[in-house]
N, C-alpha and C positions, 0 to 999 in steps of 0.2 A: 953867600947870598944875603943880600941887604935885608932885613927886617925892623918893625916897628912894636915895642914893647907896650902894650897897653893894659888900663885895669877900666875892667866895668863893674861900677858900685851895683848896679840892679841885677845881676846876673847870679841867681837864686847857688848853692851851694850845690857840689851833689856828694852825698855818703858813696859813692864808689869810685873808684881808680876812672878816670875816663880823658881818652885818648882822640882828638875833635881836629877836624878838617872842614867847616863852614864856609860854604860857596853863594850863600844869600841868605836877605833876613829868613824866606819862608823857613829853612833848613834852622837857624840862630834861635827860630820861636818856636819851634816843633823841638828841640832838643832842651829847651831851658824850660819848657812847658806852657810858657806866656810870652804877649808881648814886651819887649825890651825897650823902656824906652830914651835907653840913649841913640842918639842922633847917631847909630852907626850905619854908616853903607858900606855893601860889600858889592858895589853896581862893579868897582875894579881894583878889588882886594879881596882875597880870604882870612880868615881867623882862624888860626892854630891853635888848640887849647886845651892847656895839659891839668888833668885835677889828680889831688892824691885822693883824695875821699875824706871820708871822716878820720881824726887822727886826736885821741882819745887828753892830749894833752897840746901844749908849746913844743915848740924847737924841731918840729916837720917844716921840709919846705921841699920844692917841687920846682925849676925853674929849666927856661930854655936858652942855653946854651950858646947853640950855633947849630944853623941850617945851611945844609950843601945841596946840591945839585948838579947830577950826573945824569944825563939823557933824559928816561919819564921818572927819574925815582930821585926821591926829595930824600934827602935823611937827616934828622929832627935829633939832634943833641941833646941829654938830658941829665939836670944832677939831683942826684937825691938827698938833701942830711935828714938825717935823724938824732934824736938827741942820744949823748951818752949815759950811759950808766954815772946816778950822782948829780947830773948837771939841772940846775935850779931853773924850771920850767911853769912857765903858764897854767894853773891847773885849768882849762877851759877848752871844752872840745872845739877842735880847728877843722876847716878843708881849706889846707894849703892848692895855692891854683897859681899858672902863669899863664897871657895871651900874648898874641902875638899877631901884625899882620904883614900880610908879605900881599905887593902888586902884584897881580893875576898877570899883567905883559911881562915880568921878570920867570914864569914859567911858560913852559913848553906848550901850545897849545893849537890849534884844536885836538880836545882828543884828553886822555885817561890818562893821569899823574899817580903814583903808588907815594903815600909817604910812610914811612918807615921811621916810628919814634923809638931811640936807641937809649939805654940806660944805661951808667959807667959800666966797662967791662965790655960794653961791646953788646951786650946783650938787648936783642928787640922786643920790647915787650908789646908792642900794635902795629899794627898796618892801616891805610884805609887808602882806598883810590878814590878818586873825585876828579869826576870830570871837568874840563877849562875852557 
């Protein structure tokens, strides 16, 4: 599935793992806690948005992948690094994060889409449905 890789500067950090599915601004300002104000519409796109959380130094990062699509359920590709043991890092606390937005007409809709964000190994660490 075709997606578009985006960064927004105003979009407050968050100290926890969080796993985002955004169907409009009200949803993008109730979750960030304020107004946003970059110029984003989601009138016919969502935003996908993966945070590691707080990560105590450098050389975390958090990014997406590849998203699929098989009937109502999205599945959300994910890779993790972390730094090694030894390796010459940032000392400055990060939240590594990645957005994304994908056309709302390239999903299945009307009606309850499940995405399903997957980390290597296969393993799901969220889910969330959001209605299209």
């Amino acid at each position: 599935m075709n997606f578009q890789r985006i960064t927004l500067h105003d979009i407050p950090p968050l100290d926890l793992p969080a796993y985002l599915v955004l169907t409009n601004a009200q949803e993008l300002a109730a979750t960030y806690g304020r107004e946003i104000t970059t110029k984003l519409s989601l009138d016919d796109k969502i935003l996908v948005a993966v945070h590691r959380g707080l990560c105590r130094t450098g050389g975390y990062s958090i990014r997406i992948e590849n998203v699929e699509l098989e009937n109502r359920e999205v599945k959300v590709q994910l890779s993790l690094q972390d730094p090694r043991p030894g390796d010459f890092v940032t000392m400055v606390m990060t939240h590594p994060r990645d957005m994304i937005l994908i056309k709302k007409n390239a999903l299945p809709g009307p009606g309850e889409v499940t995405f399903h964000f997957v980390a290597p190994g296969g393993i799901v660490v969220a889910q969330q449905r959001v209605k299209i």
